[in-house]
N, C-alpha and C positions, 0 to 999 in steps of 0.2 A: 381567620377572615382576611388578616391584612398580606396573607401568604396567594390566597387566591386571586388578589384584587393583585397583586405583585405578577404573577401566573399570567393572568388576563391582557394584563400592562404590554409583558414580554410576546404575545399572541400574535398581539395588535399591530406591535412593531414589526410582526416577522410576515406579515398577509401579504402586503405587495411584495414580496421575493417569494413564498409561493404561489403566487400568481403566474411571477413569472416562470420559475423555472418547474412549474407541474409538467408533468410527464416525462421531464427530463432526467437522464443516467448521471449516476457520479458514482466513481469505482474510487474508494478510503484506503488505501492501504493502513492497515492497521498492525501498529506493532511497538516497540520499545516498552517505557514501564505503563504506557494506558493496558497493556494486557498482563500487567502483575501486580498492578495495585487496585484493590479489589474497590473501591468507590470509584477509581478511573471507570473499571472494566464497567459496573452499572451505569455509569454515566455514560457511556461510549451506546451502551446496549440500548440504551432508552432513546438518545439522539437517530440509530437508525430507525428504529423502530416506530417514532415521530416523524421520520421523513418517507417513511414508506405508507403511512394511515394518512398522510396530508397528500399523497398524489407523486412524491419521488420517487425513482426508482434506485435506490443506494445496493452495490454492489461491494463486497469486501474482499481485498485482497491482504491476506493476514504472513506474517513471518513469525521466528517462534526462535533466533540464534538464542537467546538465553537458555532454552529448553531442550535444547540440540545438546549444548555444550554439557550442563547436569546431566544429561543421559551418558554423553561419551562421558563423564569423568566418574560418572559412578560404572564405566566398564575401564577405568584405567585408559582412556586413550583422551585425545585430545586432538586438533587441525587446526591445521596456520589459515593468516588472512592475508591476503594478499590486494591491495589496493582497495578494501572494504568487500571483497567475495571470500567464501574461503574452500581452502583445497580441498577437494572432496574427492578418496578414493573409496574402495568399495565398497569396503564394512562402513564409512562414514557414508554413503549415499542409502545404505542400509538403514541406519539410524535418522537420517533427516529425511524418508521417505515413512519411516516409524510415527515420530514425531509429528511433522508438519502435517498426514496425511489421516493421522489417528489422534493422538491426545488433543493435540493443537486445536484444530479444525475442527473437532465435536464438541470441543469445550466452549467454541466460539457459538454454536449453533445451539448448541442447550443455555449459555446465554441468553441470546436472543429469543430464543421460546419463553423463557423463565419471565421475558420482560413485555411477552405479549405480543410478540412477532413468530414469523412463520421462517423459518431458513433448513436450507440444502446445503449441505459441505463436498464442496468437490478438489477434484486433481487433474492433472494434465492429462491422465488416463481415462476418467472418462469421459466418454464420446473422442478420444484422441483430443482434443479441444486445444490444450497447447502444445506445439509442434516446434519442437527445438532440436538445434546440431551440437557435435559437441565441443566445446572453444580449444584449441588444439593445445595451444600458447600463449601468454598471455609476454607482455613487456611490463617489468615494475618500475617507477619512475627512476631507479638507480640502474635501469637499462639491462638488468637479470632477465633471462626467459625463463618462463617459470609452466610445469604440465601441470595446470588445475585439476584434471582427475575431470570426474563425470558434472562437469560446470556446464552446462548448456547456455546458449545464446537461443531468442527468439526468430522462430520463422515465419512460424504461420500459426493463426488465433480464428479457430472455429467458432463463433458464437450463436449456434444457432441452441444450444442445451442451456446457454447463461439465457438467453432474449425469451426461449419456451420457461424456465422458471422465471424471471421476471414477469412474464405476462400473466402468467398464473397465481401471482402474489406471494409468490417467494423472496427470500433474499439469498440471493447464493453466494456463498462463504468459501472463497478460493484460496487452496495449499497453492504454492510457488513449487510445483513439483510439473515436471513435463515428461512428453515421451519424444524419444528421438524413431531413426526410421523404422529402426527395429521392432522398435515398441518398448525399449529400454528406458530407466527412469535417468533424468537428469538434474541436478542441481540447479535452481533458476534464482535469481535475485529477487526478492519478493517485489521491493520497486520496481526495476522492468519486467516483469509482470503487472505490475498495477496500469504501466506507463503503455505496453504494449495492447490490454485486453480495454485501456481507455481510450487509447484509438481505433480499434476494431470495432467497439459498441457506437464511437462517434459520443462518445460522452460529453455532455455538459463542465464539467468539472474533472477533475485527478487532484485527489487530495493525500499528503504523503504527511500520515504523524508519526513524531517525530522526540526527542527527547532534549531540545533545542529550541530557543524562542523563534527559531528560525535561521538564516542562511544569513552571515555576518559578512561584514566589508573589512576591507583592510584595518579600520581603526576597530573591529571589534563590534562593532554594534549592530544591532539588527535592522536588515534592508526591507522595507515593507514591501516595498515596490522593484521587482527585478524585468527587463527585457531581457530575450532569449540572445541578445548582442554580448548584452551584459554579464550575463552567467558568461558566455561563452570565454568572454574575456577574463574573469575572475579565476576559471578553472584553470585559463592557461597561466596566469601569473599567481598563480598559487596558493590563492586567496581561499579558495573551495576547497579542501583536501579529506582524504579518508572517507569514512562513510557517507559524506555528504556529496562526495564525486556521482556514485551512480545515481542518487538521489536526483542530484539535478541535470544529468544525465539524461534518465527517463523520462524526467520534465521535457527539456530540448524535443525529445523524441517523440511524446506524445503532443505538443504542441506543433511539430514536424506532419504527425497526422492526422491534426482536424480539432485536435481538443482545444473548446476554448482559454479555460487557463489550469493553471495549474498551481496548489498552493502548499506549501511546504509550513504544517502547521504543528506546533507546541503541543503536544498530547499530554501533557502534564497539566492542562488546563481543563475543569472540568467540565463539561459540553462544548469540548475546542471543535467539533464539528460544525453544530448548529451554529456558534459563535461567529464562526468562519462563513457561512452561508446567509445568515440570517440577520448580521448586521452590517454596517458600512468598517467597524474598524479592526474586526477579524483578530485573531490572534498569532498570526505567521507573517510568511513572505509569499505576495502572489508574483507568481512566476508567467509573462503574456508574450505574446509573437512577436509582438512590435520592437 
């Protein structure tokens, strides 16, 4: 009894934020250990699946490096990273088009059926939906130029296949996999993806979990509160480094195209989503234009 009346409590508290934001998009990228540790993964599964029966429209951008890397190492191979992307030549674009586009991404979507929801697992291939070139060069902050192999950058985000499942009461479960002009697949960073298909939708939200309490300052500690000045300035003095570059990166980017905020939250926290949307003290760093 005292579990429902607890239940009811947390309801109550969460009604004026769905009030407000019904009807509105938030694209989650989802990844690090909320997709390996199995009370995460149920918790993760249940949070969308509660914002989608309450009137949101949650979209999932998922990654899967842990699951990439197990595959190459059980074929003897392995690829370097390079400023948080990693090198991708052919046999490796092979494998992360394997992974990300098959185990990944249907394991994500039989989740979410398993928990009462409805989801679609897609890639850049279909409907061409994500439209990327390939990054020719890259510069590593030690000033190397470096040929990422089949890395692709964002061009162009079709959403008219993501808006038809949503309206239809889906939830559509995005591989970070693209096509270039050919129709070739390309490596995409699953954050910019999350960061470019949240400004294409015009989303409410871009939510980036994370294996971190969030995006630290100089003395270590976690920033709740970030301006897009502010990253700016952290990246450049060194503050933001490694994985957390493109991360808040794609933040800038989709706050650059309409999204209102963006939050860089704790996935180690169990319903760090709802937590994040549904109360005032959240469990990350919101990231805003100002």
């Amino acid at each position: 009894m005292q579990d429902l009346i607890d239940k009811a409590g947390v309801l109550l508290e969460a009604l004026p934020y769905i009030r407000r934001f019904h009807g509105d998009t938030f694209v989650i990228k989802y990844g690090g250990h909320a997709m390996v540790d199995a009370a995460l993964r149920d918790s993760f599964a249940r949070d969308v699946v509660l914002m989608k029966f309450v009137g949101l429209n949650p979209v999932i951008v998922h990654g899967g490096g842990p699951q990439i890397d197990e595959t190459l190492a059980a074929m003897g191979a392995s690829s370097e990273r390079v400023e948080g992307l990693r090198v991708t030549d052919e046999r490796t674009m092979a494998v992360v088009e394997m992974v990300l586009g098959g185990s990944v991404n249907q394991g994500i979507v039989s989740l979410v059926g398993k928990h009462g929801g409805r989801a679609v697992g897609l890639t850049g291939r279909d409907d061409g939906f994500l439209r990327a070139e390939k990054v020719e060069h890259m510069k590593t902050r030690s000033g190397r130029m470096v040929d990422p192999g089949r890395v692709g950058r964002i061009v162009d985000v079709r959403v008219d296949v993501v808006r038809g499942l949503m309206s239809a009461g889906f939830i559509p479960v995005v591989a970070p996999v693209a096509v270039d002009a050919e129709g070739g697949p390309l490596n995409v960073n699953a954050d910019t993806v999350a960061g470019s298909l949240a400004a294409a939708l015009g989303a409410r939200k871009l939510m980036l979990l994370t294996d971190t309490p969030g995006v630290k300052g100089p003395d270590g500690a976690v920033i709740s509160s970030l301006s897009a000045t502010e990253s700016e300035r952290l990246i450049a003095g060194e503050v933001i480094v490694g994985g957390m570059i493109p991360k808040v990166g794609c933040a800038l980017d989709a706050l650059r195209g309409g999204v209102d905020k963006v939050h860089v939250v704790d996935g180690r926290v169990q319903h760090a989503v709802l937590l994040e949307i549904f109360t005032d003290h959240g469990v990350g760093t919101e990231i805003t234009s100002g």
